[in-house]
LOSEVO-407575 format. One record per residue: residue number from 1; x, y, z of N, C-alpha, C in turn. Coordinates in nm, 3 decimals. Atoms other than C-alpha are relative to their C-alpha. Example, Ala and Ser with C-alpha at 12.3 -4.5 7.8 and 13.67 -1.06 7.14 Angstrom:
residues 2
node k:1, nx:0.089, ny:-0.119, nz:0.000, cax:1.230, cay:-0.450, caz:0.780, cx:0.090, cy:0.120, cz:0.000
node k:2, nx:-0.082, ny:-0.119, nz:-0.006, cax:1.367, cay:-0.106, caz:0.714, cx:-0.077, cy:0.109, cz:0.073
***
This chain:
residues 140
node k:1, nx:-0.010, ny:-0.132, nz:-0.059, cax:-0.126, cay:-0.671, caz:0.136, cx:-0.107, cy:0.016, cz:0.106
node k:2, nx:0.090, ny:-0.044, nz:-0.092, cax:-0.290, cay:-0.545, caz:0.444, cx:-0.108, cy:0.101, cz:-0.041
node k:3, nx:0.135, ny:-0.112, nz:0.041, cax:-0.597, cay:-0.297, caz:0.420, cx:0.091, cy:0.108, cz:0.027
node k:4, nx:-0.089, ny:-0.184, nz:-0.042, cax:-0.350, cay:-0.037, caz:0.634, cx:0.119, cy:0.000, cz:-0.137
node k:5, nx:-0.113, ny:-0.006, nz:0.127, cax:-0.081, cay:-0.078, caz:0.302, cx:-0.068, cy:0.038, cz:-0.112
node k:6, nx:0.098, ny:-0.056, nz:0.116, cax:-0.365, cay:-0.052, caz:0.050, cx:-0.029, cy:0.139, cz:0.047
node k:7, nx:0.035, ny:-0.179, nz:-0.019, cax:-0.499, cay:0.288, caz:0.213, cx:0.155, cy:0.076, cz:0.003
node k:8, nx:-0.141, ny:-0.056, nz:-0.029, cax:-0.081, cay:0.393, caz:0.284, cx:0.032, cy:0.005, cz:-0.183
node k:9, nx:-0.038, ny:-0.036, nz:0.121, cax:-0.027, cay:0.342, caz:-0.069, cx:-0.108, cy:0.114, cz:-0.105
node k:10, nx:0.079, ny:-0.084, nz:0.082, cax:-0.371, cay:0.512, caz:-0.195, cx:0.005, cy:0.136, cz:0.047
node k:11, nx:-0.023, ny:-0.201, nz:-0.067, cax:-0.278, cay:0.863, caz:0.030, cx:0.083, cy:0.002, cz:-0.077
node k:12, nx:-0.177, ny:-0.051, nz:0.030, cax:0.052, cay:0.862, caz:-0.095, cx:-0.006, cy:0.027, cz:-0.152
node k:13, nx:0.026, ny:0.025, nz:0.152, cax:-0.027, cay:0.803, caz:-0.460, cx:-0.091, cy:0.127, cz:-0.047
node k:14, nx:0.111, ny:-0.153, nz:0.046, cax:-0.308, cay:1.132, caz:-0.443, cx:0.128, cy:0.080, cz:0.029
node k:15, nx:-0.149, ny:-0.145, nz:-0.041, cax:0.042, cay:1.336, caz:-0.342, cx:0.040, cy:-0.026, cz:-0.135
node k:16, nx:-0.081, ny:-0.001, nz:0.139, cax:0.205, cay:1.184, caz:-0.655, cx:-0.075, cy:0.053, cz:-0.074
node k:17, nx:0.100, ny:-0.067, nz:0.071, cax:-0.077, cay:1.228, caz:-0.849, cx:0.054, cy:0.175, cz:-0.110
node k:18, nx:0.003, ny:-0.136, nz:0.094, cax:-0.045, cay:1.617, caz:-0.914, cx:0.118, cy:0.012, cz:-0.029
node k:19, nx:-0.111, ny:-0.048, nz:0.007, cax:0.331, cay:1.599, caz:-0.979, cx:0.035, cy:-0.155, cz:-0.121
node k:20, nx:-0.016, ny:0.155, nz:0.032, cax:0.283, cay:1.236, caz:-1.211, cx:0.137, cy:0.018, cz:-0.110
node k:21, nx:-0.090, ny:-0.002, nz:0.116, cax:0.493, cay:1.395, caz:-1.523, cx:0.130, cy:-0.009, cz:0.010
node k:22, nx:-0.155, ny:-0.026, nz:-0.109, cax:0.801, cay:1.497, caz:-1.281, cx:-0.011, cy:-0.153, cz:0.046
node k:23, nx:-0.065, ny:0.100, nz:-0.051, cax:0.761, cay:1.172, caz:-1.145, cx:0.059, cy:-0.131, cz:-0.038
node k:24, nx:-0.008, ny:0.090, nz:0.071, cax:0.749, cay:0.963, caz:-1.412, cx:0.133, cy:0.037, cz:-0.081
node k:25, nx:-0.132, ny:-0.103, nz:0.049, cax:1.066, cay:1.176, caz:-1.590, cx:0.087, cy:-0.079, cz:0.122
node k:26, nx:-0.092, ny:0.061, nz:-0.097, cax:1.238, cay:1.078, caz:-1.231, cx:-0.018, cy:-0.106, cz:-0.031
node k:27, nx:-0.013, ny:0.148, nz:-0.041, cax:1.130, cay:0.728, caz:-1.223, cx:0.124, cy:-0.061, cz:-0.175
node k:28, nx:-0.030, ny:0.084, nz:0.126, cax:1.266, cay:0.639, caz:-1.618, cx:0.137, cy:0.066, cz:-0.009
node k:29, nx:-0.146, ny:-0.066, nz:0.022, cax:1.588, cay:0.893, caz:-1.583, cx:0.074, cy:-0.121, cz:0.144
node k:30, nx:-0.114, ny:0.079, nz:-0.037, cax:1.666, cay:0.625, caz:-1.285, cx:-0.004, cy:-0.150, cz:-0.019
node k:31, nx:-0.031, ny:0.170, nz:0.044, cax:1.571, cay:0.301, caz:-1.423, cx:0.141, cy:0.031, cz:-0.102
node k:32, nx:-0.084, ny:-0.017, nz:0.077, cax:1.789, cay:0.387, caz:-1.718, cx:0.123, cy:0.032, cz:0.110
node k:33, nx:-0.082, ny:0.058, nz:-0.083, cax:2.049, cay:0.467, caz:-1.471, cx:0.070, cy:-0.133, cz:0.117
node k:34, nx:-0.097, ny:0.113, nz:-0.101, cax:2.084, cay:0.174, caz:-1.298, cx:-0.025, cy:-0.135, cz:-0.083
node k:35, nx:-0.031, ny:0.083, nz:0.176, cax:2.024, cay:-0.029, caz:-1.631, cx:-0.012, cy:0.097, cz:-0.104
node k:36, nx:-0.030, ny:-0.065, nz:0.189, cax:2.123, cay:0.139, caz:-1.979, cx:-0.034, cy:-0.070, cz:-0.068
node k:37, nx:0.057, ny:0.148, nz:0.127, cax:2.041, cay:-0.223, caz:-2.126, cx:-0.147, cy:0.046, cz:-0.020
node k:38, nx:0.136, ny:0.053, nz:0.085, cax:1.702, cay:-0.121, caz:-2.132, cx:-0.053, cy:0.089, cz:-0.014
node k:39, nx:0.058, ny:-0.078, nz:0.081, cax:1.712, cay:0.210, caz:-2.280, cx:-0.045, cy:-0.028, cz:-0.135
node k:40, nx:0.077, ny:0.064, nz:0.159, cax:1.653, cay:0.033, caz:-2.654, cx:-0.103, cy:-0.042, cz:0.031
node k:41, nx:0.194, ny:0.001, nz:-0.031, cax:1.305, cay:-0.092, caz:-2.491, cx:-0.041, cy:0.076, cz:-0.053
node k:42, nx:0.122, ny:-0.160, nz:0.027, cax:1.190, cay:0.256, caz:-2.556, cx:0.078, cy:0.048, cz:-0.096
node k:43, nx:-0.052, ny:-0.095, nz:0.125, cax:1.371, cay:0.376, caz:-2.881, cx:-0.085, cy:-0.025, cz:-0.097
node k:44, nx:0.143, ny:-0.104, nz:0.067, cax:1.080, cay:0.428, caz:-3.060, cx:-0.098, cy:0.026, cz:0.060
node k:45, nx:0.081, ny:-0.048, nz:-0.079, cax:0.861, cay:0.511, caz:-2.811, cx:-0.013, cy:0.181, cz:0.025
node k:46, nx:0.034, ny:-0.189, nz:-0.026, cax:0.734, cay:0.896, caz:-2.751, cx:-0.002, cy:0.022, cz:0.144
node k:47, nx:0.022, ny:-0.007, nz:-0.169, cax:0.836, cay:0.931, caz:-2.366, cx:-0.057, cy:0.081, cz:0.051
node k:48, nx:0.113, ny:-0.096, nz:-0.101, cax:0.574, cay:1.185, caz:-2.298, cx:-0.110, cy:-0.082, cz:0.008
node k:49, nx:0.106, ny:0.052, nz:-0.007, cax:0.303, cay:0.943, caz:-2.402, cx:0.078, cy:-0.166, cz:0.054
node k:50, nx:-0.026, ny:0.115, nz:-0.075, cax:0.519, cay:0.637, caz:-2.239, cx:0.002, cy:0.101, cz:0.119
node k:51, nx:0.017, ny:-0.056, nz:-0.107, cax:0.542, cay:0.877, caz:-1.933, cx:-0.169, cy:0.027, cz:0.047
node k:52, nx:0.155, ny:0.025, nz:-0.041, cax:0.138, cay:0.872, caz:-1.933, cx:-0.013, cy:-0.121, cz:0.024
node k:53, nx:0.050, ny:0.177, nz:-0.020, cax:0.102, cay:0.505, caz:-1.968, cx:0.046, cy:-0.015, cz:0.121
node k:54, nx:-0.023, ny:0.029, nz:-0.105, cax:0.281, cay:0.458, caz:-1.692, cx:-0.027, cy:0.046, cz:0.145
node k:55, nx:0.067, ny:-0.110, nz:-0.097, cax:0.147, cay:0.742, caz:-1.457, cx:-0.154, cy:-0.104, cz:-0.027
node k:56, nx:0.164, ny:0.039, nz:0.000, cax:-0.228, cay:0.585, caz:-1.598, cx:0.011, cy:-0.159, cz:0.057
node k:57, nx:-0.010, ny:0.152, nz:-0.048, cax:-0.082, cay:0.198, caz:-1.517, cx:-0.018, cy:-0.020, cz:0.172
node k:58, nx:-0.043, ny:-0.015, nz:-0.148, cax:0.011, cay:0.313, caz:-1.168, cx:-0.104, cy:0.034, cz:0.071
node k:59, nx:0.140, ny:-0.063, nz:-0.057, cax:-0.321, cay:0.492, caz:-1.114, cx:-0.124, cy:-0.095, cz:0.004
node k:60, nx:0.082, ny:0.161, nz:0.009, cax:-0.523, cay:0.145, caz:-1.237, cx:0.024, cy:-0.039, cz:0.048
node k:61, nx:-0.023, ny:0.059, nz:-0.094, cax:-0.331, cay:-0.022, caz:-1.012, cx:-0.054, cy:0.009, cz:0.196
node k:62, nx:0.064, ny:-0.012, nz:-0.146, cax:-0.395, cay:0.150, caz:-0.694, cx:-0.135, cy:0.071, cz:-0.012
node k:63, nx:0.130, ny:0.015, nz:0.020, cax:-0.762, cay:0.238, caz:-0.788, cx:-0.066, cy:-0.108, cz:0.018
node k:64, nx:0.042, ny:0.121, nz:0.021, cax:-0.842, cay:-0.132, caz:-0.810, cx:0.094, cy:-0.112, cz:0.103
node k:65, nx:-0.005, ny:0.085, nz:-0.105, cax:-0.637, cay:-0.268, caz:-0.506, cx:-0.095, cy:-0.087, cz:0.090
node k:66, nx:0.140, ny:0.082, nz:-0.123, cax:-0.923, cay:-0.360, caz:-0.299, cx:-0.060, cy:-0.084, cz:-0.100
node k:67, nx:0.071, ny:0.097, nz:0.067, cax:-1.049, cay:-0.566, caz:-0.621, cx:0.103, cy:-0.063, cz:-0.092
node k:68, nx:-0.096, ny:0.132, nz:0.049, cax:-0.811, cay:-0.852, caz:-0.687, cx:-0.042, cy:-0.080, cz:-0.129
node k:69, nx:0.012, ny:0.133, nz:0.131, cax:-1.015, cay:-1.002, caz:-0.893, cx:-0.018, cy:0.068, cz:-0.161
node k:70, nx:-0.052, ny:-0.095, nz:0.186, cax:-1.011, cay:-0.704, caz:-1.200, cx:0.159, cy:0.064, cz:0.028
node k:71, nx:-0.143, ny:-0.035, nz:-0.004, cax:-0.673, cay:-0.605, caz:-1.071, cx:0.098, cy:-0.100, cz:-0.074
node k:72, nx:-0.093, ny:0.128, nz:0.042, cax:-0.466, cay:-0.942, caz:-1.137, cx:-0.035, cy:-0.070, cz:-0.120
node k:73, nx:-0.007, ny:0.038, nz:0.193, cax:-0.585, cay:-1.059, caz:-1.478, cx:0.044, cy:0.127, cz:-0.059
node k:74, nx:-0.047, ny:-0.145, nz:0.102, cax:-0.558, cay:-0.683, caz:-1.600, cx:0.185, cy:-0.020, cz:0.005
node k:75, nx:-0.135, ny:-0.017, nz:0.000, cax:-0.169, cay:-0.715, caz:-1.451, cx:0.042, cy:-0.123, cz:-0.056
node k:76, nx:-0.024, ny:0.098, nz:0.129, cax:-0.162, cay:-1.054, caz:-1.605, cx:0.051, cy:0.014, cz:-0.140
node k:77, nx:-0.013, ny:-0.020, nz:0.170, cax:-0.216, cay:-0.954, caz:-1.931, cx:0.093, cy:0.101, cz:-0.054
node k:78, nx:-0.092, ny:-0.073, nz:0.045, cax:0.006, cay:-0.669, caz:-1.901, cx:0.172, cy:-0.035, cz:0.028
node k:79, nx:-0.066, ny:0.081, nz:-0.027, cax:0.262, cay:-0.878, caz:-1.768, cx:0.067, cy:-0.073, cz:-0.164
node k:80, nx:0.033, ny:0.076, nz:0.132, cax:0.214, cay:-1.093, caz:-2.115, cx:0.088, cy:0.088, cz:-0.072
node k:81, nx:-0.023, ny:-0.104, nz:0.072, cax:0.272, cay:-0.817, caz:-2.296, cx:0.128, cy:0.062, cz:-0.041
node k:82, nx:-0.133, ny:-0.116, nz:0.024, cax:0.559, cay:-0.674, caz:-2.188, cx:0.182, cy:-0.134, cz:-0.021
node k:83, nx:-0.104, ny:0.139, nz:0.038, cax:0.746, cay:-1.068, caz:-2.272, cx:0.033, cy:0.068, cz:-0.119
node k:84, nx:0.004, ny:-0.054, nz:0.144, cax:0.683, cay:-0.932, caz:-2.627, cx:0.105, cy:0.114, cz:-0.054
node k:85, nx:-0.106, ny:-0.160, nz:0.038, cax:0.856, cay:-0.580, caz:-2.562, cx:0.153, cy:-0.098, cz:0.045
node k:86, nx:-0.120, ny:0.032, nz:-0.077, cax:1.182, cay:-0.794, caz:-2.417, cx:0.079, cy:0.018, cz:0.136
node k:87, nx:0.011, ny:-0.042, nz:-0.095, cax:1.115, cay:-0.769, caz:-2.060, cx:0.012, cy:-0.156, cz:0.042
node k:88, nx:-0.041, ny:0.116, nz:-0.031, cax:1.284, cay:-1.024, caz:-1.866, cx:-0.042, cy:0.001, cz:0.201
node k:89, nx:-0.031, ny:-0.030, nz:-0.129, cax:1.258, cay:-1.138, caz:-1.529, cx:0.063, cy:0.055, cz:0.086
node k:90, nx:-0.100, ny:-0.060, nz:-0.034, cax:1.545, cay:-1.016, caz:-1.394, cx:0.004, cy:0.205, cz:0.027
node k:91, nx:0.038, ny:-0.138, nz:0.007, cax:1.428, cay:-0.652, caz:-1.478, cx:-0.081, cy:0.028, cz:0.051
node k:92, nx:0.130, ny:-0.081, nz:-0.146, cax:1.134, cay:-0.619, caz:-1.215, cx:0.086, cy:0.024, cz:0.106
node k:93, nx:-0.005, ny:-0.056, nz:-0.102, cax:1.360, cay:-0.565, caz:-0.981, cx:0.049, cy:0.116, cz:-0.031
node k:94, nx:-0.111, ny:-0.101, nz:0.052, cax:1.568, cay:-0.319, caz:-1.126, cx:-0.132, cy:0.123, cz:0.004
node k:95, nx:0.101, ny:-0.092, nz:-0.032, cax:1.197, cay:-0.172, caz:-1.194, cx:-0.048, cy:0.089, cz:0.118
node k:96, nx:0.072, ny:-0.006, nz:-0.142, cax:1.098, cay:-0.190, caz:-0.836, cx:0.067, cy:0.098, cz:0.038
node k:97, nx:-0.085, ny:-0.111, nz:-0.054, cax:1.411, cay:-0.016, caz:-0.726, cx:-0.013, cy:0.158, cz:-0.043
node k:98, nx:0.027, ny:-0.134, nz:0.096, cax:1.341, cay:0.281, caz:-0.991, cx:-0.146, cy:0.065, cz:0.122
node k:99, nx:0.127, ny:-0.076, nz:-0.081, cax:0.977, cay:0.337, caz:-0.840, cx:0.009, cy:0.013, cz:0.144
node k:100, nx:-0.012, ny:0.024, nz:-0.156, cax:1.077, cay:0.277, caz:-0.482, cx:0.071, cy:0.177, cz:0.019
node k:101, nx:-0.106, ny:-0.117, nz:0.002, cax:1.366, cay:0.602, caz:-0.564, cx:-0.111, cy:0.095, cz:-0.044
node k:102, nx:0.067, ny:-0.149, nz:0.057, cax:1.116, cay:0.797, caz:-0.724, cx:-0.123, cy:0.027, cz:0.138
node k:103, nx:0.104, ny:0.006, nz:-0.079, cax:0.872, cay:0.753, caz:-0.480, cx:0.086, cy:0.108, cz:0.150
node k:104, nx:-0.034, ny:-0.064, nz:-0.128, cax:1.075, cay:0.856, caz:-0.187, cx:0.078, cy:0.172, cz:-0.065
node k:105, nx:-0.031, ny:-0.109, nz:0.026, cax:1.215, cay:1.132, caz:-0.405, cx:-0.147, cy:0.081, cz:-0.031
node k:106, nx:0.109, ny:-0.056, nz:-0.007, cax:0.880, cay:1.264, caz:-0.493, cx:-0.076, cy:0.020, cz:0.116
node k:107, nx:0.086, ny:-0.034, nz:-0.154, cax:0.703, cay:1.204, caz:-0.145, cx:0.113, cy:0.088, cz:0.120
node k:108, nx:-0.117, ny:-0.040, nz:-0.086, cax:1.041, cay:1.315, caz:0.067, cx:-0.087, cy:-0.076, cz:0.137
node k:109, nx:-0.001, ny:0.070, nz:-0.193, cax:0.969, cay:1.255, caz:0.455, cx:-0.147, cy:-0.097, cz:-0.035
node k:110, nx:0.119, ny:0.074, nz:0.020, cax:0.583, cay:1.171, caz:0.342, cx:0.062, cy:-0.164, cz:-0.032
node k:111, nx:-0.034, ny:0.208, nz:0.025, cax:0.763, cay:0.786, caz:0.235, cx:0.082, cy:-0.008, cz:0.109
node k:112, nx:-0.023, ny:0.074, nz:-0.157, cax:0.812, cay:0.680, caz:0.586, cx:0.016, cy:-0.165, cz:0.002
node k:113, nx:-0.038, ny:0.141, nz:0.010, cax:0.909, cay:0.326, caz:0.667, cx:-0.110, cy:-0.064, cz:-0.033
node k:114, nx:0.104, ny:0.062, nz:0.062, cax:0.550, cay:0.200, caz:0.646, cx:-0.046, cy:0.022, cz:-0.098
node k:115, nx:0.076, ny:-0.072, nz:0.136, cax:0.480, cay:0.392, caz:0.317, cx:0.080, cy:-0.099, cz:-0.069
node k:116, nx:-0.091, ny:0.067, nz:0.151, cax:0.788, cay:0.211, caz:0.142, cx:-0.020, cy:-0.130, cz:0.014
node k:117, nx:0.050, ny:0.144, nz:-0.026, cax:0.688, cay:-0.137, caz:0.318, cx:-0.139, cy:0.013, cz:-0.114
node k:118, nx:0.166, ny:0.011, nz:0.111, cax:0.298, cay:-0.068, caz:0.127, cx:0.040, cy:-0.044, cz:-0.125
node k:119, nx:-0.099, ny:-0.035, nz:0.197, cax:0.488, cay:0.023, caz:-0.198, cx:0.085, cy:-0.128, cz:-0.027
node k:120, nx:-0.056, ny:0.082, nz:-0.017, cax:0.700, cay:-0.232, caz:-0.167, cx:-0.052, cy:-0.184, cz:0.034
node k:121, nx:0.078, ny:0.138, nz:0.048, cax:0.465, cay:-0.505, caz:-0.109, cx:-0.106, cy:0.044, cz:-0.061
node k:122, nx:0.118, ny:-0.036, nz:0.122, cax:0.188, cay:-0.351, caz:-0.378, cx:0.083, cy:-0.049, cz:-0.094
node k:123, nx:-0.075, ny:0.021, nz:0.161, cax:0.503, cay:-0.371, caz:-0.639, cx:0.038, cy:-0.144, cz:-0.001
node k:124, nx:-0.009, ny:0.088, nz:0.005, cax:0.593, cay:-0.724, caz:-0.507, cx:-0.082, cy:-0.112, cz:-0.059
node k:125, nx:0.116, ny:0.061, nz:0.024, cax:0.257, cay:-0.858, caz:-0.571, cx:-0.022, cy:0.010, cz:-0.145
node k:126, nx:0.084, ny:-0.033, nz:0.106, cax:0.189, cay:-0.732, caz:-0.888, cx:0.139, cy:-0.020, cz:-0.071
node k:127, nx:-0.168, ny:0.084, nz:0.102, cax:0.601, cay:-0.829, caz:-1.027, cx:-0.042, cy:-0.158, cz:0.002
node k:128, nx:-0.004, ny:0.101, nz:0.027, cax:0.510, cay:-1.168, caz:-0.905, cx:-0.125, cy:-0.039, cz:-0.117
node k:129, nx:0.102, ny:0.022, nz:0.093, cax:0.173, cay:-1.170, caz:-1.118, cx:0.083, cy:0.034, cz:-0.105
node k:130, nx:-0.054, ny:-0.082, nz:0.137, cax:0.355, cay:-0.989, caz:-1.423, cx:0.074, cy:-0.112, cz:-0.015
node k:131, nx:-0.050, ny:0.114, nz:0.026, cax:0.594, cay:-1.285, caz:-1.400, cx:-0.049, cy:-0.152, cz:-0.026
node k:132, nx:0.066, ny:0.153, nz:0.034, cax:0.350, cay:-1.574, caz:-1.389, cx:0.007, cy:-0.041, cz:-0.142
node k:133, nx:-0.008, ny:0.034, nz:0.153, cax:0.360, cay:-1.776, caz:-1.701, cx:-0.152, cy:-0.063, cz:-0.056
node k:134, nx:0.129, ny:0.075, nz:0.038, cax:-0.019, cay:-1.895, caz:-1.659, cx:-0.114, cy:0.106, cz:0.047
node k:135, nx:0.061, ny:-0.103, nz:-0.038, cax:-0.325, cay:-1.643, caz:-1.609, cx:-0.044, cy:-0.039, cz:0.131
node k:136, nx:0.045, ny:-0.007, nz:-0.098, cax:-0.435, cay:-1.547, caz:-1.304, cx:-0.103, cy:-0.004, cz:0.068
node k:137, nx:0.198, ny:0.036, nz:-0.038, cax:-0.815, cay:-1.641, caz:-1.156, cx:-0.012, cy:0.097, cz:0.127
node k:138, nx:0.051, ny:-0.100, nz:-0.155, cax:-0.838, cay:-1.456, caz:-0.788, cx:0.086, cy:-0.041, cz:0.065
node k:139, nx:-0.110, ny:-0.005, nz:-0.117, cax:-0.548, cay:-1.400, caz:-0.584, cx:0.002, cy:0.075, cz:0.069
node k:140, nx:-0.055, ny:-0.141, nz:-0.062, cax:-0.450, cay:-1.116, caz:-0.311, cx:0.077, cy:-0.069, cz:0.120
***
């Protein structure tokens, strides 16, 4: 990622910010729409406190862009993790697409072509780490 994509994604992300509950509600009402396979992921889960985790994942993430080297083991390991829950390759994109929709539905005009390029290579970067099968030492 460029420095101008890291700062494009950290403005944009203080807009989401005060609206994270609405956005996280949007983002999981359209993963589940555009996969149903992976509403059983979350049937026992409490989606107000999976709607935090994921608002607080998103907020670790772009807090810690500019430092690759506690960013990418942390997404490593959560990467790991989510083998366990039955999270396949195939399903980051399906992810990507979800946050990409919520994003431009939450920001409206604010997600401009260079906002969804940032977003879009922040989520690339951090699917291909989540996918590695070996940990990660210092990448960006």
């Amino acid at each position: 990622m460029t420095p101008e994509q890291v700062s494009l994604v950290e403005r944009s992300f203080k807009q989401v910010a005060p609206i994270a509950d609405a956005a996280a509600v949007i983002f999981y009402d359209r993963l589940f729409a555009l996969d149903p396979s992976l509403r059983p992921m979350f049937g026992r889960a409490e989606m107000g406190e999976q709607r935090r985790k994921l608002m607080a994942a998103i907020g670790f993430v772009v807090a810690n862009l500019r430092r690759p080297g506690q960013l990418l083991p942390a997404v490593a390991e959560i990467g790991r993790r989510h083998v366990g829950y039955g999270v396949r390759d195939a399903h980051y994109a399906t992810v990507g697409a979800a946050l990409l929709a919520t994003l431009a539905e939450g920001l409206g005009d604010a997600f401009d072509a260079e906002t969804r390029a940032a977003w879009t290579a922040a989520y690339g970067l951090l699917a291909s780490v989540m996918q590695a099968p070996e940990p990660v030492a210092q990448a960006a």
